[in-house]
Each structure stands twice: as C-alpha cells, then as structure tokens.
N, C-alpha and C positions, 0 to 999 in steps of 0.2 A: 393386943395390936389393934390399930384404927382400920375400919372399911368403912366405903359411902355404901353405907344399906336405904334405897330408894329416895338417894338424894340427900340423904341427913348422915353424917359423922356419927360412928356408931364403936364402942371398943367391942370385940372379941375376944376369944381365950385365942393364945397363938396356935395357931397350926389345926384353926379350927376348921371341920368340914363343914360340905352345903347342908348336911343330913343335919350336925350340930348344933347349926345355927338357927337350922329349922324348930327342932325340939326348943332349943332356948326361948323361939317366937312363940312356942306354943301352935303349929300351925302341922297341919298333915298333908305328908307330900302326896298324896293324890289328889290335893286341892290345891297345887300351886304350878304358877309354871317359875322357872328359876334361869337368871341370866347372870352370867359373870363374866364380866369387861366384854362385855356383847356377846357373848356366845351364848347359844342355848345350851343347860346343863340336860340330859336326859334322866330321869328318874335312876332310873339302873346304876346311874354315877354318883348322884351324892353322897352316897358312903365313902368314897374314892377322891372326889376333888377338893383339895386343902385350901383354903385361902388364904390369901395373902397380902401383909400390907400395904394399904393404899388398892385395894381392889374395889373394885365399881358393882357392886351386887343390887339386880332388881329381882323382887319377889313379886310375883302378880298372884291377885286368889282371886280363885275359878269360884264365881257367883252363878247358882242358878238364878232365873227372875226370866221376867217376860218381857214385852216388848213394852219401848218408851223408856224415857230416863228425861235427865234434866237437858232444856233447852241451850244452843249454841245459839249466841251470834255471831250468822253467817253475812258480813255488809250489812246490809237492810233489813236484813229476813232474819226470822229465829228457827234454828232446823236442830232435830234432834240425832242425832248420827247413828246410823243404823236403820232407821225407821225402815229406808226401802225397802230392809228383807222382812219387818214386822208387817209391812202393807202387801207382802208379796205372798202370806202367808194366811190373808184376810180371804 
C-alpha cells in the first residue's frame, strides 16, 4: 500500500504498523516523534496503530546539538529560529 511518509509517496507492507515502519527506517522509537494525518502517535501505541492507505505519516528525529543552526531570511534581517532560548541560556 502507498502513504505520504514526510511528504514523499512511499509503499508499505499492507496493514503495516508505526512500530513497522519504523524498523523498516531503521530508526529507534525513543528517537522520534511520530504523527499520523495530524495526530500525535504516543510511543506506547505504535505496536497498535495500523496504517493505512493514503495516510499522511511524519516522523521527526530527536537531534541532540547545541544552540544555532542555519540562518532564516526573516524580510531584511537573517535570524536563526530558536536563538532567543540559545541567548537566554548565555
């Protein structure tokens, strides 16, 4: 079966879970957060929620790192998004 995994057309196995899909990524669910057609999945559930086709799946991975990242342009200015809590912490 087809899902939008993070905006890209992806097949699965049918009837596949969030847990499944994760192993398939290769990716450890204490390192992701996991949404399916907007809902947040709780860790506790991905053994439990089947997907299905035409489902809308985002997987975020939890990066540790430090403060700064790449620059936005904000109008005029170039700001990097976050910083305040990185300048808050200075």
């Amino acid at each position: 079966m087809e899902i939008r995994l993070n905006g890209k057309m992806r097949e699965v196995q049918d009837r596949a879970t969030v847990r499944q899909l994760l192993d398939e990524l290769k990716l450890h669910s204490m390192r992701v957060a996991v949404q399916v057609n907007e809902s947040i999945i709780k860790r506790d559930r991905f053994d439990e929620v089947m997907l299905k086709p035409g489902d809308t799946v985002e997987v975020l991975t939890i990066m540790a790192g430090g403060c700064g990242g790449a620059p936005e342009r904000d109008g005029s200015r170039s700001v990097v998004r976050g910083q305040e809590v990185c300048d808050a912490r200075r």
